[in-house]
Wavefront OBJ file of the C-alpha trace (Angstrom):
o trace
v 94.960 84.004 99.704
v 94.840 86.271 96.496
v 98.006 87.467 95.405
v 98.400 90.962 93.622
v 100.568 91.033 90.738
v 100.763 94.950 90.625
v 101.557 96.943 93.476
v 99.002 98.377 95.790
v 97.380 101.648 94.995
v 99.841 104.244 97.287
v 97.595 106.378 100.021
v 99.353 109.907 97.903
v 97.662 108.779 94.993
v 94.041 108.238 96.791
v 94.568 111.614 98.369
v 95.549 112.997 95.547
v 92.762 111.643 92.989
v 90.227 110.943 95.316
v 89.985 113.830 97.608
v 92.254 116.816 96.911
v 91.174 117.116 93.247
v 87.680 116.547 93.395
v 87.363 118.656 96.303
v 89.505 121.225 94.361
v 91.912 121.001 97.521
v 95.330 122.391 96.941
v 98.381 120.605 98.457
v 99.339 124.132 100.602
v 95.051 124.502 101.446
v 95.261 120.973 102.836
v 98.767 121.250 104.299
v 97.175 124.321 106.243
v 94.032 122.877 107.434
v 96.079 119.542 108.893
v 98.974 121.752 110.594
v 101.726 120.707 109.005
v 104.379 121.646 106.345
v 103.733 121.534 103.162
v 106.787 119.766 101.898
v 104.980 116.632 104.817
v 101.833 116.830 102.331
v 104.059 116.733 99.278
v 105.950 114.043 100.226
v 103.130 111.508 100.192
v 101.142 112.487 97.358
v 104.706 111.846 95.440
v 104.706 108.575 97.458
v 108.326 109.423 98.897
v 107.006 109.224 102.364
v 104.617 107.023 104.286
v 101.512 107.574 106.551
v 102.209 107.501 109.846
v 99.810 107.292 112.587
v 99.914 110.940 113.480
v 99.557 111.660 109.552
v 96.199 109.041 109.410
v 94.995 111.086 112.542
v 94.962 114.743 110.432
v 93.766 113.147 107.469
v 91.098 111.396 109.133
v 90.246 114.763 111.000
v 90.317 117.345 107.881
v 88.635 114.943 104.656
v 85.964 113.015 107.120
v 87.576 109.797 106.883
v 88.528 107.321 109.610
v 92.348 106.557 110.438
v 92.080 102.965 109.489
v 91.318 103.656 106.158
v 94.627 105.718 105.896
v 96.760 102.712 107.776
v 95.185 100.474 106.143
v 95.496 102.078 102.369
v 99.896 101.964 103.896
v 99.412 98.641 105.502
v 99.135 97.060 101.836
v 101.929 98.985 100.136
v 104.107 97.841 103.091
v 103.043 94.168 103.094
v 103.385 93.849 99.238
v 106.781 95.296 98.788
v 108.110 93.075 102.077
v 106.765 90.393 100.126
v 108.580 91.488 96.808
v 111.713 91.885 98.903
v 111.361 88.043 100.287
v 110.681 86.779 97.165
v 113.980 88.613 95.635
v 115.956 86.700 98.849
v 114.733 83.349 98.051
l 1 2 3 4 5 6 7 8 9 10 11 12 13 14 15 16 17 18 19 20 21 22 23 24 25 26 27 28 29 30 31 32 33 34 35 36 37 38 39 40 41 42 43 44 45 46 47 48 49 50 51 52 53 54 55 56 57 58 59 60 61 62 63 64 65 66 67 68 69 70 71 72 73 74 75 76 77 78 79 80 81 82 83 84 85 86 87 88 89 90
């Protein structure tokens, strides 16, 4: 199995670089069009909170994506800093 050496790519910064600019998508415009608060959108583009499944769901929904690719984009954040964390232990 490969083995990163940097840290995974966070799901804020894809939404941020990937969809919200070139789609010239403000946080509040996207914030609206998913239901939520805009402090929930803010949150994750500054990579202080994670995507849940609920949050995958209203991504998924609004920017024509599927959920998996959200989970899975938080899957390998989560996995790689466990693994930092067991590697600190041993």
């Amino acid at each position: 199995m490969y083995e990163l050496k940097r840290r995974p790519t966070a799901p804020g910064e894809v939404l941020r670089e990937e969809f919200l600019d070139p789609l010239r998508l403000t946080q509040a415009q996207l914030a609206d069009k998913m239901g939520v608060p805009l402090q929930r959108v803010n949150t994750i583009i500054t990579g202080r909170r994670a995507i849940t499944a609920e949050t995958a769901l209203l991504l998924a929904r609004v920017l024509k994506t599927s959920p998996e690719f959200w989970m899975n984009l938080q899957s390998a954040i989560d996995l790689w800093d466990a693994r930092q964390k067991l590697k600190e232990a041993f």
